[in-house]
C-alpha positions as CSV (number, residue, x, y, z in Angstrom):
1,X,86.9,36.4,-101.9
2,X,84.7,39.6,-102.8
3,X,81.7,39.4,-103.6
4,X,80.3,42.3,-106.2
5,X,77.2,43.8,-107.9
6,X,77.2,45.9,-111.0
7,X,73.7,46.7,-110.4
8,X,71.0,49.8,-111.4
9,X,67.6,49.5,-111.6
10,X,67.4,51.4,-114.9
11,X,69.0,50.0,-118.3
12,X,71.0,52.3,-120.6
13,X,73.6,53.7,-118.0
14,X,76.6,51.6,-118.8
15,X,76.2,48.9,-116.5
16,X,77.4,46.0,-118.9
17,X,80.3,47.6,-120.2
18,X,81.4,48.9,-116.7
19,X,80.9,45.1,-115.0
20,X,83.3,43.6,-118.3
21,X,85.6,46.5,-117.7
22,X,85.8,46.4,-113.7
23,X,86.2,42.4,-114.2
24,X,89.2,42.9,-117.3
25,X,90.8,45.1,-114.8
26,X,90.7,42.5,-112.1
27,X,92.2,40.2,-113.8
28,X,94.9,42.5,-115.1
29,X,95.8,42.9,-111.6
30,X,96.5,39.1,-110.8
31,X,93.5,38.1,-109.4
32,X,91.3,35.6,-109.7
33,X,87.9,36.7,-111.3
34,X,85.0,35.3,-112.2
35,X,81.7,36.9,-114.0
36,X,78.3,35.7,-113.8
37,X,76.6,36.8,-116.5
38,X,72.7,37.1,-115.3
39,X,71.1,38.9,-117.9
40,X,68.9,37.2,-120.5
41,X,70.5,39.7,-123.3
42,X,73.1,38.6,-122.4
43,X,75.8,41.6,-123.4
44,X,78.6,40.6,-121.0
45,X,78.6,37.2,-121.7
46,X,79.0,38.8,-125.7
47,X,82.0,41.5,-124.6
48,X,83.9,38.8,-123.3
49,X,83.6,36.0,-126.2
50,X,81.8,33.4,-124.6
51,X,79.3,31.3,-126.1
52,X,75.9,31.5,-124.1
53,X,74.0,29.0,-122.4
54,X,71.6,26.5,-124.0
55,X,68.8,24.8,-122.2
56,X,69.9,25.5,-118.5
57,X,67.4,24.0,-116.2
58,X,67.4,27.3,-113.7
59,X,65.7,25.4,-110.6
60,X,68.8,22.6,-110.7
61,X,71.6,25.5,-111.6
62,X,70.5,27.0,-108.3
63,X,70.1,24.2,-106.5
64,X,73.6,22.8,-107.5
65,X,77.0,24.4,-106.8
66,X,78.4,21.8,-107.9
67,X,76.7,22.0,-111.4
68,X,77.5,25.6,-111.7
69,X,81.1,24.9,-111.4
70,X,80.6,23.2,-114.3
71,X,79.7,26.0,-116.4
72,X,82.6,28.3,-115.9
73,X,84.1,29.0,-119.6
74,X,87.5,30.4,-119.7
75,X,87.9,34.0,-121.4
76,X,90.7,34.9,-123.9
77,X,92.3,37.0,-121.0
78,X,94.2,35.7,-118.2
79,X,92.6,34.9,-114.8
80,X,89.2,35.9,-116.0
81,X,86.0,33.4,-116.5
82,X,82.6,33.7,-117.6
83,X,79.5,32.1,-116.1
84,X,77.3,32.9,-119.7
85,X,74.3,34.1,-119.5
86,X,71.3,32.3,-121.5
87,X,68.2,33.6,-122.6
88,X,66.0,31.0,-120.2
89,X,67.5,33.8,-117.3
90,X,64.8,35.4,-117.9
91,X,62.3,33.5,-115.8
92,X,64.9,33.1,-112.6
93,X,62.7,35.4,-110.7
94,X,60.4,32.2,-110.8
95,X,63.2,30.1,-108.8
96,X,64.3,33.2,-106.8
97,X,60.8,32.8,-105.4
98,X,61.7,32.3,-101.6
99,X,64.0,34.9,-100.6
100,X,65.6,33.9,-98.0
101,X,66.2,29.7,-99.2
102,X,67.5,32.1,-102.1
103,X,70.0,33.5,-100.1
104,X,71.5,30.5,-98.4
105,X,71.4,28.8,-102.1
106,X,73.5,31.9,-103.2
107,X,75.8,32.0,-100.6
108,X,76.4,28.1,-100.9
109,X,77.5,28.9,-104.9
110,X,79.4,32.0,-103.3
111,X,81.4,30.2,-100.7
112,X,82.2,27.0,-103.4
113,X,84.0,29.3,-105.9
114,X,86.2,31.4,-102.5
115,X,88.4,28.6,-102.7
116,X,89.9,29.7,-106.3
117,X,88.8,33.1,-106.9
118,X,89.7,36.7,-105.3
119,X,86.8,38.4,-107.0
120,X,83.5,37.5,-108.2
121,X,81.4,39.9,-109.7
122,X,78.0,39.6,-111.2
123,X,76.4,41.8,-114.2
124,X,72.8,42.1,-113.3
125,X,69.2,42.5,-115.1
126,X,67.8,45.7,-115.0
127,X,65.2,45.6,-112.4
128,X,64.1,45.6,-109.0
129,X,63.0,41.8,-108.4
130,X,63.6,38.5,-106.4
131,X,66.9,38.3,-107.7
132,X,67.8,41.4,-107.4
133,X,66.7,40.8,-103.6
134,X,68.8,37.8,-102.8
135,X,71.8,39.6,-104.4
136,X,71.7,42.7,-102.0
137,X,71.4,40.6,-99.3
138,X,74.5,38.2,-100.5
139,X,77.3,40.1,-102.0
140,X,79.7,42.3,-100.2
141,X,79.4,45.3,-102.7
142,X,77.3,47.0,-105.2
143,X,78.4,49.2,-107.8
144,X,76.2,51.4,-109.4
145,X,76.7,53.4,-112.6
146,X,74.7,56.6,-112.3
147,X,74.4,58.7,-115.4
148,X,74.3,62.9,-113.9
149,X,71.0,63.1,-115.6
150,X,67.2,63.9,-113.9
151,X,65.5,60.1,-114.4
152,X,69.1,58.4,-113.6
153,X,69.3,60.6,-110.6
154,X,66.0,59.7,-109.4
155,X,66.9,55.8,-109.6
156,X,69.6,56.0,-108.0
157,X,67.7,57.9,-104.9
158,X,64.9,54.9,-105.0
159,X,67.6,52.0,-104.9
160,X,69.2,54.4,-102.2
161,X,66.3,54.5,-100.2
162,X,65.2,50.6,-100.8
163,X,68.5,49.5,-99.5
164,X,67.9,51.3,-96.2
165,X,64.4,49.7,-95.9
166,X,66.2,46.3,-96.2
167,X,67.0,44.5,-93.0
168,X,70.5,44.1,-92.9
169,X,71.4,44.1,-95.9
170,X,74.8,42.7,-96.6
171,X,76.0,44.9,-99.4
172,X,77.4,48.4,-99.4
173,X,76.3,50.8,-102.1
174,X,78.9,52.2,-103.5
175,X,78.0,54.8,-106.9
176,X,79.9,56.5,-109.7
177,X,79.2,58.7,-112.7
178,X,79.0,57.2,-115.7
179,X,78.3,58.7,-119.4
180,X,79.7,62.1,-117.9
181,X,79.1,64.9,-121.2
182,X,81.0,68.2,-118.8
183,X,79.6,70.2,-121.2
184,X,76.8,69.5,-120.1
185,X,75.9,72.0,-117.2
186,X,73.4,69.9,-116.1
187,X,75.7,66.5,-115.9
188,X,77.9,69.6,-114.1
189,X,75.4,70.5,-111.2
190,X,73.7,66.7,-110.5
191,X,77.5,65.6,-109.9
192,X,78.4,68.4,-107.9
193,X,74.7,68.5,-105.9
194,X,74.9,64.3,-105.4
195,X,78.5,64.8,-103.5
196,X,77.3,67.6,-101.7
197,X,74.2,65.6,-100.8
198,X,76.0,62.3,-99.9
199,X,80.1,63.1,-99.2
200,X,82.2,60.1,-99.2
201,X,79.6,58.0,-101.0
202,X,79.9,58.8,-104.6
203,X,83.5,57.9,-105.8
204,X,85.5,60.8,-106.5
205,X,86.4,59.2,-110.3
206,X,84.1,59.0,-113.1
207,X,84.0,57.4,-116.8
208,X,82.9,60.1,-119.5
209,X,80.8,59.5,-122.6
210,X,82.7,58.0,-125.5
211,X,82.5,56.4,-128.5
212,X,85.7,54.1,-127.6
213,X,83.3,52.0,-124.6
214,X,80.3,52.2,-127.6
215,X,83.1,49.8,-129.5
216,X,82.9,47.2,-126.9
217,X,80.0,45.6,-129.0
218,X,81.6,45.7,-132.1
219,X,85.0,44.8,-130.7
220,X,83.7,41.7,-128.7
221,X,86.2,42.5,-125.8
222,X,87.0,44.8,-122.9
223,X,88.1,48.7,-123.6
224,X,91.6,48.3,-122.9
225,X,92.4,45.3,-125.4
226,X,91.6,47.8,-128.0
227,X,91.6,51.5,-126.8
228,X,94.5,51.2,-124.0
229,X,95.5,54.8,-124.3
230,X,92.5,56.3,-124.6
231,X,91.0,58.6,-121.9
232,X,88.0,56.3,-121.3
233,X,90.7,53.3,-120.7
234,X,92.8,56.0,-118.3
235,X,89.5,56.9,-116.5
236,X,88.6,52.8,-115.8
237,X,91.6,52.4,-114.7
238,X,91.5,55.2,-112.4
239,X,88.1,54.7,-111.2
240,X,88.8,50.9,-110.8
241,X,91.8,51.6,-108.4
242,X,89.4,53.7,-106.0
243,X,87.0,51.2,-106.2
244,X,89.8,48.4,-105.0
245,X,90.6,51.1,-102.1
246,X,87.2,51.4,-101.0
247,X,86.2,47.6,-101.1
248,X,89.5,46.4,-99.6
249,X,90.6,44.5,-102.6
250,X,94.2,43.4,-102.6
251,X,96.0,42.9,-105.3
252,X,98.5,39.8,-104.3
């Protein structure tokens, strides 16, 4: 099983839609996939028609894999589950408070789901925490929406460098473009100056700005159930193959 992040430090640059979009796709694909919603708003667990969580004790959720099984909720779309997110998330930096019993708590849930799912993938909180901690240091990947803008570009360049400073972390950073405007020159110049910068890291597709993913919320479901033929649809489905080539996910 693979292990993923849809992870950036700053809110506002497509991360949701991108994690219910990358986990949609998944599925599509045949395999096995699973999203653990772990932000308090809760958007993902929303896009995919789940209901959320109600009075989770977050100390016993951790502690239990076996209990967290137990909250899996099937989505309307084959091969595709939801671990909802509940507003109590907010406070799991408070049980995340010893990093590394975090880890081997995280890996435990991890290695109980490998048995029945290809891919699990979690859409995370917008911060730089003890969650986000135990994460990098769990999963296999990370995938990081970066919008080509001056503030995006320089989050992406801290969570760049914080990685490095982590011992051994476990996860590979793996960035693309998101919200692309080309008529934009700047959007133009950071894309072009980042793969200068850092060849082979960024990945060569990208989704552009449109109002098709902005219906996701209004939709209450992944882009292509709605908007299959649309350029943002052709550019997830694009981007989502490269992604599968560079993480070494099989389709079976």
């Amino acid at each position: 099983m693979k292990s993923i992040a849809c992870y950036n430090m700053k809110g506002g640059v497509g991360k949701t839609s991108s994690a219910v979009n990358f986990a949609y796709l998944s599925a599509a694909n045949g395999l096995k996939t699973v999203l653990w919603d772990l932000d308090p708003q809760g958007a993902a667990t929303f896009h995919l028609g789940v209901s959320p969580l109600q009075n989770t004790k977050l100390k016993k959720l951790v502690k239990d894999k076996k209990l967290i099984r137990t909250l899996v909720e099937a989505t309307p779309y084959e091969n595709l589950s939801a671990i909802p997110a509940g507003f109590e998330y907010r406070n799991i930096d408070l049980v995340m408070d010893d990093s590394k019993k975090s880890c081997k708590k995280l890996t435990k849930i991890l290695e109980s789901f490998a048995t029945d799912y290809d891919i699990f993938i979690f859409d995370c909180p917008p911060s730089i925490s003890n969650l986000s901690d135990t994460i990098f240091n769990t999963v296999d990947y990370i995938f990081m929406p970066v919008v080509p803008a001056a503030m995006p570009q320089q989050t992406f360049l801290r969570v760049k460098e914080y990685l490095e400073d982590i011992d051994n972390p476990s996860a590979e950073l793996i960035p693309f473009f998101n919200m692309v405007d080309r008529r934009k020159s700047g959007h133009r110049k950071i894309m072009w100056d980042n793969k200068k910068a850092f060849p082979q890291v960024f990945c060569e597709n990208y989704i552009p700005a449109r109002a098709d993913i902005e219906k996701m919320g209004l939709m209450q479901a992944p882009l292509h159930t709605f908007a299959p033929k649309s350029d943002a649809a052709r550019s997830y489905s694009l981007l989502w193959k490269e992604l599968m080539v560079r993480a070494e996910i099989q389709s079976p």
